[in-house]
C-alpha positions, 0 to 999 in steps of 0.5 A, a space after each residue: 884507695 889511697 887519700 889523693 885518689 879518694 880527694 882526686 874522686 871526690 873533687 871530679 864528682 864534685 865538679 860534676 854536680 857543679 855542672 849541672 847545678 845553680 850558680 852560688 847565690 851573689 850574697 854568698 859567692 864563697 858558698 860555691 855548692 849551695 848548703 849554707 855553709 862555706 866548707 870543705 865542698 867549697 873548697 874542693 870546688 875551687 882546687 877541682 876548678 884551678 887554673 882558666 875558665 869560662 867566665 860562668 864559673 861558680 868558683 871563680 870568685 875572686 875579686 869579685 866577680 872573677 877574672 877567669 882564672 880560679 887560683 888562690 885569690 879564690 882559695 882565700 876567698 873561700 877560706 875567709 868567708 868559711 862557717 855559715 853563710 847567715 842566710 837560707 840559700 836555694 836552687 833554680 830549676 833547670 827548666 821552667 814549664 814553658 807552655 807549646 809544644 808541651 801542653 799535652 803533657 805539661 802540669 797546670 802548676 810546676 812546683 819547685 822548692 827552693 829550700 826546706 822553707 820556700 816554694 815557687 809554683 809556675 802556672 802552664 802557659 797553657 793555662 794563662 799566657 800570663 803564667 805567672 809565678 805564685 810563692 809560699 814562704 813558710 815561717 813557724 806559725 805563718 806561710 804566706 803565699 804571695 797571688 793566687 794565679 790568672 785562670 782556674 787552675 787547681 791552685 788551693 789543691 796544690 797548695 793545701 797539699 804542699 802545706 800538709 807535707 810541710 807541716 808533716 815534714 816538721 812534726 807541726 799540727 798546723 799553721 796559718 795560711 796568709 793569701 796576699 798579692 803583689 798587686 790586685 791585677 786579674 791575672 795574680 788575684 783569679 783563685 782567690 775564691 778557692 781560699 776564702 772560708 777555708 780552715 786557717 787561712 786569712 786572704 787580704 784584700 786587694 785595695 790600698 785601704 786593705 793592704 794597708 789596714 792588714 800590715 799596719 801601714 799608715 804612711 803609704 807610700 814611703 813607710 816600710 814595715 815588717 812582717 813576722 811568719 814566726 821566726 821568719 821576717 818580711 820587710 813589706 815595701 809599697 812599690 806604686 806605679 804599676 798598680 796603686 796597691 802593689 807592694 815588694 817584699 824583703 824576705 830577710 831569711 833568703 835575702 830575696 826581694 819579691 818584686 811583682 810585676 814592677 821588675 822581672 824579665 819582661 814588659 815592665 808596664 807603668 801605669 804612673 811614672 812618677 809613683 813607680 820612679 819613686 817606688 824604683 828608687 825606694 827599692 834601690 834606698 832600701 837595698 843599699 843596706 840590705 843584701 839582695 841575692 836574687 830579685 823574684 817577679 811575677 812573669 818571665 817575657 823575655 827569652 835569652 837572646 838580649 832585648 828579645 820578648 815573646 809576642 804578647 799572648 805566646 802561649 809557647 816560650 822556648 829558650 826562656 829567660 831566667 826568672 831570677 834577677 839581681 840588684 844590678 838589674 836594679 840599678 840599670 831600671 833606677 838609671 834608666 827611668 831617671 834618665 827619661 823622667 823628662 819624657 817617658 818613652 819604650 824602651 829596650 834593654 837586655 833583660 827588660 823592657 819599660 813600658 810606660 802607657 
């Protein structure tokens, strides 16, 4: 095989994986098949793509944003962001667990590694109609897992498990497990019990005062402060408003903001307006000087036809929406709530719906 059949190959097999891949993460556009790295592969994405696209195309990247057309904006766009991207980038799977038709066959917990370092486990629908997501986010001596799920599910069998293959994974004896929450409703605090005694773990309470007292934060709700998992840090933010204990997280190794159930794809209930209008903005104060490639929730309520949501209790959720959010999602709650400060009211968007009660 002569050299431009070998690249002619190896850029068509690459266009293939692309299709069947997650889209490049918005902090590193330039990082087109994910490995933390813009090289060659990025690079064969780009010249296997060239010319018209559908506007979904990961190598249409430049300016940003694309203009559906890959051509040697984007090749230059490649070129000047080459080398390592600073960030731990991942992938979403394909498909979520979505309850109905499937529960005969679906697991109680689907569990997805992002990167070598994070993990996203979805409880079944057929479990919970909540089905809320849990995350572990592993640092040298720390994994903190963030809520414990809303019914009795095998959730410490699971996670104890992923923790053993992790530590085997890098020749470590052990580490620390942190149980903490987003916030201290039923449906993210039910397996705390399967946690508490057991060997290297610390579950933090639920309580403002506990939250509080574990982080160190002393001027709640406006004080930020950081959490080491060794050699991994956390930006710990309170986002009340929701619930008065709730708090976002700043992942600063895969610049993904955890955001609870203040903001993901579904019913975004406000229990007090002012505190979560101002948590809101503190989220936007924040990320304005700290990169954000994806904003995590807890639930998924939305499906993929805009301003569509699941009935409340559905128990089945096809075409379900994406988990992952962005900061532009943000921007649009920010403005909304802003805009209804004067009188708070239901109202619908196409990846959200507020919900002040």
């Amino acid at each position: 095989m002569n050299r431009f059949s070998l690249c002619l190959a190896m850029a068509i097999a690459l266009a293939t994986f692309l299709c069947n891949s997650s889209p490049a993460s918005p902090c590193a556009p330039a990082d087109i098949v994910p490995n933390d790295q813009v090289d060659v592969g990025d690079l064969l994405a780009v010249i296997s793509a060239w010319g018209p696209v559908g506007k979904d195309d990961s190598a249409d990247i430049a300016p940003p944003g694309g203009d559906d057309i890959v051509n040697v904006a984007d090749l230059l766009a490649v070129i000047g962001a080459w080398g390592p991207t600073g960030i731990s980038g991942g992938t979403f799977p394909a498909l979520w667990i979505n309850g109905g038709p499937n529960c005969g066959t679906e697991p109680q917990i689907q569990v997805h590694q992002y990167n070598q370092n994070t993990y996203i486990l979805r409880q079944s629908l057929c479990t919970n109609f909540e089905a809320p997501f849990i995350y572990l986010l592993f640092g040298q001596t720390k994994v903190l897992m963030q809520d414990t799920g809303a019914s009795n599910i095998a959730l410490a069998t699971k996670v104890y498990q992923i923790i053993n293959e992790w530590l085997a994974a890098h020749g470590q004896a052990s580490i620390q497990l942190i149980v903490t929450h987003s916030h201290g409703h039923g449906d993210h605090i039910f397996c705390d019990s399967q946690f508490i005694g057991q060997p290297n773990t610390t579950v933090v309470g639920i309580s403002q005062t506990a939250v509080k007292n574990f982080f160190g934060i002393i001027n709640w709700p406006t004080q930020i402060v950081q959490y080491d998992l060794g050699g991994r840090m956390l930006d710990v933010i309170p986002i009340p408003g929701h619930q008065t204990a709730h708090i976002a997280l700043y992942d600063r190794d895969t610049d993904i903001l955890f955001t609870g159930d203040t903001l993901y794809p579904g019913r975004l209930y406000i229990s007090a307006f002012t505190d979560y209008k101002n948590s809101i903005q503190r989220m936007v104060d924040f990320t304005s000087t700290n990169p954000v490639c994806w904003v995590l929730g807890t639930h998924i309520e939305m499906s993929n036809t805009p301003g569509d949501d699941f009935p409340i209790g559905s128990t089945s959720h096809p075409n379900e929406h994406p988990l992952q959010l962005t900061r532009d999602h943000l921007l649009e709650l920010n403005a909304a709530i802003i805009a209804m400060q004067a009188a708070p009211h239901i109202e619908v968007h196409d990846e959200f719906i507020i919900w002040p009660f």
